[in-house]
N, C-alpha and C positions, 0 to 999 in steps of 0.2 A: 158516473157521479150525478146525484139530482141535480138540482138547480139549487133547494137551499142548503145541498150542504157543500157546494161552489163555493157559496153565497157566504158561509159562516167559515168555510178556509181561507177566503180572502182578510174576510174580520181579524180572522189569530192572525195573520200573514201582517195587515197593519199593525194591530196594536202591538205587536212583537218587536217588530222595527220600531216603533214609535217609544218601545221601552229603551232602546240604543240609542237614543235622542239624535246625535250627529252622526253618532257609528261606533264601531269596535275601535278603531282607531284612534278617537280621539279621546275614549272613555280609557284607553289604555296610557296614552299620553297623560293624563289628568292622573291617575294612579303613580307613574315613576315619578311624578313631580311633586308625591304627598300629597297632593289634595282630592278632595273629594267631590263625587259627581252630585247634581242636584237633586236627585231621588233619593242619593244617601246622605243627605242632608236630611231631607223633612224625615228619613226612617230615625236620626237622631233625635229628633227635637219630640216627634209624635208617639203617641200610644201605640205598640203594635197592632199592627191590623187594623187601626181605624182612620186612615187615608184613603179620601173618594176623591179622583181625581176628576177634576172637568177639564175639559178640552185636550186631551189628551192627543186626538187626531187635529189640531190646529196647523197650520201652514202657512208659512206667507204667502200673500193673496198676489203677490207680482210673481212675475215668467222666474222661472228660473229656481224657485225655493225646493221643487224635486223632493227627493224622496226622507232627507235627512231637513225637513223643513219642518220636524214633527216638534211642536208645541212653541212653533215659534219661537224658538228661546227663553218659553217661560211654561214651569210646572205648577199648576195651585190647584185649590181645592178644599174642600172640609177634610177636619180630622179632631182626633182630640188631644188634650195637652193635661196630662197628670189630673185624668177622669175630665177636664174642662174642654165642651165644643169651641173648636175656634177656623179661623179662615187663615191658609197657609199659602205661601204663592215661593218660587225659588229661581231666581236666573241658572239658565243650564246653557254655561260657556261651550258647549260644545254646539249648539246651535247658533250661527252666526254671529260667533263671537259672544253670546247673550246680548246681542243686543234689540233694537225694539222696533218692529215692525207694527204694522196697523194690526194686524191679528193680536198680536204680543200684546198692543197697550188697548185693544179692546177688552182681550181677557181679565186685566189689570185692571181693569176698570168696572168692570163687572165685579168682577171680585172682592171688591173696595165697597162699591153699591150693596152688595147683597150682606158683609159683613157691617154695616152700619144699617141696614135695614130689620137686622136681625139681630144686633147688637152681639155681638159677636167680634172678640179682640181677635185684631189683626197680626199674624207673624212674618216678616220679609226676610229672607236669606237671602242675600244680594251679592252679585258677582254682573258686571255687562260693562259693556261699553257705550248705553246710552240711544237716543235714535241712531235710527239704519239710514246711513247715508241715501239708499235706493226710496226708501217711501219718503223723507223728511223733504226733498228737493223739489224745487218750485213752490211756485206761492198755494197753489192748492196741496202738493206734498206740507208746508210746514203749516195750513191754516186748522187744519181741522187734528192736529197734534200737539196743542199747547196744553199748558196746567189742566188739569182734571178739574171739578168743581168736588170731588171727593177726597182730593189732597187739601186742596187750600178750604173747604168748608166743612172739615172732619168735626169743629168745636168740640173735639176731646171725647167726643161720642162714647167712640171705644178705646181700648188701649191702643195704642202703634207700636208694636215690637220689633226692631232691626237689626241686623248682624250683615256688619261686611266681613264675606269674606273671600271674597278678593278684588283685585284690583275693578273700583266703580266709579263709572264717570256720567255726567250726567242723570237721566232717569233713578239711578239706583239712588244717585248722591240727594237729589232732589227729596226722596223718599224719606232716607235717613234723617236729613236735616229738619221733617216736617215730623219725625216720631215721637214719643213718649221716652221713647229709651232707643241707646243706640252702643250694641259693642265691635268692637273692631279689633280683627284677627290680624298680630304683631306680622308685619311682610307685604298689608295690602295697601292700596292707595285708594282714598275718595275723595275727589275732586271735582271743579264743574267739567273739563277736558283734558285729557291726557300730554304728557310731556309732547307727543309729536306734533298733535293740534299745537299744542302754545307755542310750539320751536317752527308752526309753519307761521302762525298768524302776527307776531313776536320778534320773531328770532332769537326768543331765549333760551338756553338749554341748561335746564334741571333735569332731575332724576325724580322716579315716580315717590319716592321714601322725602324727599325734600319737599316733593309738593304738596302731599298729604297723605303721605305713613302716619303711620298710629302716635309718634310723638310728637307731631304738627298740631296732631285733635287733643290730644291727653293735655301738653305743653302752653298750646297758644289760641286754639281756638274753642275747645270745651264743645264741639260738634258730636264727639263720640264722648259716653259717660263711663265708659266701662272699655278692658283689652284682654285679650288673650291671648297665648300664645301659639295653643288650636286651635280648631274648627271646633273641635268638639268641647272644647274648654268657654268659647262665647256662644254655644249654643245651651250650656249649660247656667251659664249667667243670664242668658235671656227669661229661661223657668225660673232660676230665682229670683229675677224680678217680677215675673208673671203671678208668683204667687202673694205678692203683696196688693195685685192689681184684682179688682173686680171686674167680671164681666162687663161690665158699661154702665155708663153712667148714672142707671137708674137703680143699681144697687151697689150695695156695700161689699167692700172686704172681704175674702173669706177668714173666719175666725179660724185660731191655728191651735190644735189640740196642745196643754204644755202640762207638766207637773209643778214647775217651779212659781211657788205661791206669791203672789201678788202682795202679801203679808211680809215675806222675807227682807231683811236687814240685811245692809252692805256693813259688810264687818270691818270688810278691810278699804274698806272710800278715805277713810282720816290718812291710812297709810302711804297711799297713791298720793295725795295734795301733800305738796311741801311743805313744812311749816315757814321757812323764807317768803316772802310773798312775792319776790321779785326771782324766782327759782322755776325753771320751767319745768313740765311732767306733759307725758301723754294723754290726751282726753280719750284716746282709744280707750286707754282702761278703767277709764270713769263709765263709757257708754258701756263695755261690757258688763259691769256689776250691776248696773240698773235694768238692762234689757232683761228681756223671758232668754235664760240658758246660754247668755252670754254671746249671742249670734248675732248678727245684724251683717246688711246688707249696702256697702257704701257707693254714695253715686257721684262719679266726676273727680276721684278720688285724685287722681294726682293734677288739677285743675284749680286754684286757689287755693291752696294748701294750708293757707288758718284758719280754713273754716270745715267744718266740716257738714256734708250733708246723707245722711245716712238712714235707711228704712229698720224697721225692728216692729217687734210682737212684746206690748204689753197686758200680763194680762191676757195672752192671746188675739188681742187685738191690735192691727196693723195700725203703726204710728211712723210718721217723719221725722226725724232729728236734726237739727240745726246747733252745732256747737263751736264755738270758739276754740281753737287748736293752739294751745301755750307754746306750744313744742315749732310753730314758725311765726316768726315775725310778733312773739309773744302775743298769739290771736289777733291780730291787729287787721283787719278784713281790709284789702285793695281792691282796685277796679273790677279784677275778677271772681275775688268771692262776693264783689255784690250780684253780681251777673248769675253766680251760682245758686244763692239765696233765692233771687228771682223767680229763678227756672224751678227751683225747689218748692216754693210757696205755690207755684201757678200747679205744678202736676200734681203736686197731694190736696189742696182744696177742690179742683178741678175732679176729682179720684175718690173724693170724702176719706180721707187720709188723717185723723188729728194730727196735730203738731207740737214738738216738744223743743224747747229752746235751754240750754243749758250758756251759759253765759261765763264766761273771763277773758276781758278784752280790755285794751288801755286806750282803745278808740280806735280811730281807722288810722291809716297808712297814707299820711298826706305826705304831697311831695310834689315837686315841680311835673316830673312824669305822669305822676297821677291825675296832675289837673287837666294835661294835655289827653288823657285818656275819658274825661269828662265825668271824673270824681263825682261834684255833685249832683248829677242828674244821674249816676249809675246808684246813688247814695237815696235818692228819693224814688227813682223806680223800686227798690226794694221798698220802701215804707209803704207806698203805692200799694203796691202786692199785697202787702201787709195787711194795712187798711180796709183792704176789699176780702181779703180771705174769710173766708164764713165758717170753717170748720174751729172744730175746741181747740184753743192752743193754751200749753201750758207751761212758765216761762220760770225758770230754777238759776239764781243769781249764785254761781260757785264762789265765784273769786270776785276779780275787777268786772268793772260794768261801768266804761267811763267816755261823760259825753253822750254825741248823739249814739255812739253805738249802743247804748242804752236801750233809746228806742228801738233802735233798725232790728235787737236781740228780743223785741215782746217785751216790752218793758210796763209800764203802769201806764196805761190810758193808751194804749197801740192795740187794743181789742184782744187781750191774753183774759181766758176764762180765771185762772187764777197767776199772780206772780209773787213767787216766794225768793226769801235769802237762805243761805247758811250763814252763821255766824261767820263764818269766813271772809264775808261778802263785804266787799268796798265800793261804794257809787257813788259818785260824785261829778260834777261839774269837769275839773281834769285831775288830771295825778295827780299825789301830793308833792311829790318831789318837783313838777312845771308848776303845780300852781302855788307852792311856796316862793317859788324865782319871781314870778310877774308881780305876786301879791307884796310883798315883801323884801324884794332887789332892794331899793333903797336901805330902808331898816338894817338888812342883813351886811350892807357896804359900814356902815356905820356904826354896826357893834366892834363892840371892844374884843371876844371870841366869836368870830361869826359861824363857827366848826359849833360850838353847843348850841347859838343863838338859834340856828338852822336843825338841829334837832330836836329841840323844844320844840317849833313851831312842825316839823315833822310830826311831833305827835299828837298833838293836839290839833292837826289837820285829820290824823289818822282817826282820828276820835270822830267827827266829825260826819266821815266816812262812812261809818260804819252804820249797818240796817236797820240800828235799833229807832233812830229818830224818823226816818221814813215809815217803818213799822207801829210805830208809840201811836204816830199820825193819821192811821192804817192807808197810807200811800200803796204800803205792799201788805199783801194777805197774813202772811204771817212769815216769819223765821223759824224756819225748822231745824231737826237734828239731822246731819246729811245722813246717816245711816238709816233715818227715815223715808230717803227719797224715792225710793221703788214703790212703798208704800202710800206713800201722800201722792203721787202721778197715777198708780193704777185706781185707787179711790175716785181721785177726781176725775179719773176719766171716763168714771163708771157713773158717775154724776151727770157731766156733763154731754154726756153721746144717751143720756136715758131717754128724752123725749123723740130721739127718732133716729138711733145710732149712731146720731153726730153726724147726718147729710149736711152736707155746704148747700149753698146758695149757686154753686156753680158761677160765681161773678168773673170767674177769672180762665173760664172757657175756652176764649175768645182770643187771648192773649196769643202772641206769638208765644212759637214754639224754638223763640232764640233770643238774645237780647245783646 
């Protein structure tokens, strides 16, 4: 045998092992357990045939990493995602544990680099356990393995797209909490350190599902926006998110081919709203009728639940939705749907996303709890947002719209391109039903029937109310016919994204990627 073709059988002889990541063994292990190995992750998520992998012969650079040290616990690389180039990187638990050696978080770091140098959205499949005890240890082990400056100085650059799916601690969790979006596969845990760290350092002992399973992020902390209950099910929510997302920052949306006319009347919107006004209904079915073909894409969904924050195509053009959900706590936004509001305003201005605000709400959800959760400051960081968001927002008063939540929903002088009613529409100062009590408690103790006394003044509160005198005033742009409303939002949004597709100011860049 020559020398180069030694030379080129040694080549296959690595890169063949290096496809076995840790070995037959543990790729076999990872199959009876139902999950899936790292490579057939990104075969998931990517266009066939178009993953170029880098560093495929990587190793950990300490004694001992041998022959199964191949990619140091981490696979990435370019590839494409539904015709779009992007940067892919995957923890592969069969290499010490996925966790992160100096090779590991140099690649990572690279990979980070080169995806923001070339604008190029980022996708993380994450499974690890975090640094590797062996490199992290001593003061030069843990000096030169802190935060990245391409985690913490990403300013929104490109998208960050994340999926845990399996259990992630440290590094991976770091990752997630710093992303654009983030879904998480029902069974795993993301945490800063796992149950046996905290039961050594502690003496506590939880279970990996108590610490942070999926209904810890869904439930309490809103760290993950999205769940699934496969691999393959959150790897498929990451492309539907992706496809709302631009390439980076300096362009826009991809527009989304549709038939259903932008012209089109909601026939059945009057059917859906109660005529009770005090009668709950789903806003799910209000945003179907309005959206392009009734789809849309929700984020954070079981996370502050009267509120809702949802992506959609009008018009074929990508827009955010922000709606008050009658159907809990009759819309009524608490600590965490301001939180969600937030995070919602910051990614789609940041993204050049317009904005759509659909509104019925009887104000926020005060309460003793609430305050101790710091109500008003979670109340003016949303305004905040607001205030600074640069993209078209366009703001449709359904029902109630009472209070400040007025404002915090785009209300008239909160920088909404246009804000209309339905005749539906009640705004005021507070309910008629409180603010008849405060206004008129006295009065009403001292009528002779205070049961009519109190429905008279019911209605002629309700009169009051109602949009036509804000309107008369042009407070608000105008009061439409709600079956016009698909119509009046893709109009205006054709308007107002004309002079340059509706790019933001990016003012809200910078913002943390939590609140």
């Amino acid at each position: 045998m020559g020398e180069n073709a030694r030379l080129m059988e040694d080549f296959e002889q690595r890169r063949k092992i290096a496809e076995q990541g840790g070995g037959s063994e543990k790729l076999r292990r990872l199959q009876e357990e139902g999950k899936l190995a790292a490579r057939e992750r990104i075969e998931l998520l990517v266009d066939e045939g178009t993953f170029l992998e880098l560093g495929a012969l990587n190793g950990s650079d300490l004694s001992g990493g041998g022959s199964f040290g191949n990619g140091d616990g981490l696979i990435g690389g370019l590839a494409k995602v539904e015709g779009r180039p992007v940067v892919v990187q995957a923890g592969d638990k069969t290499v010490f544990a996925g966790t992160e050696g100096a090779v590991h978080l140099k690649k990572s770091k690279d990979l980070h680099h080169y995806a923001q140098k070339r604008g190029l959205p980022m996708f993380n499949l994450n499974e690890g356990g975090g640094l590797r005890m062996p490199d992290g240890m001593g003061s030069d082990g843990i000096s030169d393995k802190l935060f990245p400056p391409e985690m913490l100085l990403n300013r929104r650059g490109i998208p960050q797209i994340t999926a845990i799916l399996g259990d992630s601690y440290g590094g991976p969790t770091w990752t997630a909490v710093s992303s654009d979006f983030v879904t998480q596969v029902k069974g795993s845990t993301m945490a800063v350190a796992g149950p046996r760290i905290l039961e050594m350092a502690t003496g506590q002992k939880i279970s990996p599902e108590e610490l942070g399973g999926w209904t810890v992020h869904a439930k309490n902390t809103g760290q993950a926006d999205a769940f699934g209950n496969t691999e393959q099910e959150c790897i498929e929510q990451m492309k539907a998110f992706f496809r709302f997302m631009p390439q980076n920052a300096h362009e826009l949306p991809p527009i989304k081919e549709t038939s259903d006319s932008p012209e089109r009347l909601l026939k059945n919107v009057l059917d859906i709203l109660p005529d009770r006004r005090n009668q709950v209904y789903d806003m799910h079915r209000i945003l179907a009728e309005i959206v392009d073909d009734g789809e849309y894409f929700e984020y954070k969904a079981a996370y502050g639940e009267a509120l809702l924050a949802a992506f959609a195509h009008m018009g074929g053009r990508a827009v955010g939705i922000i709606a008050n959900q009658p159907k809990k706590y009759a819309g009524a936004a608490g600590p965490k749907e301001c939180e969600k509001a937030t995070d919602f305003i910051c990614l789609c201005d940041s993204f050049h996303i317009p904005l759509i605000f659909l509104h019925d709400t009887p104000g926020f959800r005060v309460s003793m709890e609430a305050e101790k959760e710091k109500m008003p400051t979670k109340i003016m960081v949303w305004n905040q947002a607001l205030a600074q968001s640069t993209v078209p927002k366009i703001s449709v008063v359904i029902r109630k719209s009472i209070g400040a939540a007025y404002g915090n929903m785009c209300g008239p002088g909160m920088g909404a391109d246009f804000v209309v009613a339905w005749p539906t529409a009640e705004i005021n100062f507070t309910g008629p039903e409180v603010g008849v009590n405060v206004v008129y408690g006295r009065q009403l103790q001292q009528a002779e029937d205070p049961q009519k006394e109190r429905q008279a003044l019911l209605e002629g509160w309700a009169f009051d109310s109602s949009p036509y005198k804000a309107a008369g005033k042009h407070l608000l742009d105008d009061v439409i016919d709600p079956r016009d409303t698909r119509k009046f939002i893709c109009r205006t949004l054709e308007f107002s994204c004309a002079a340059n597709g509706g790019k933001s100011e990016r003012r809200l860049a910078n913002w943390p990627t939590g609140f």
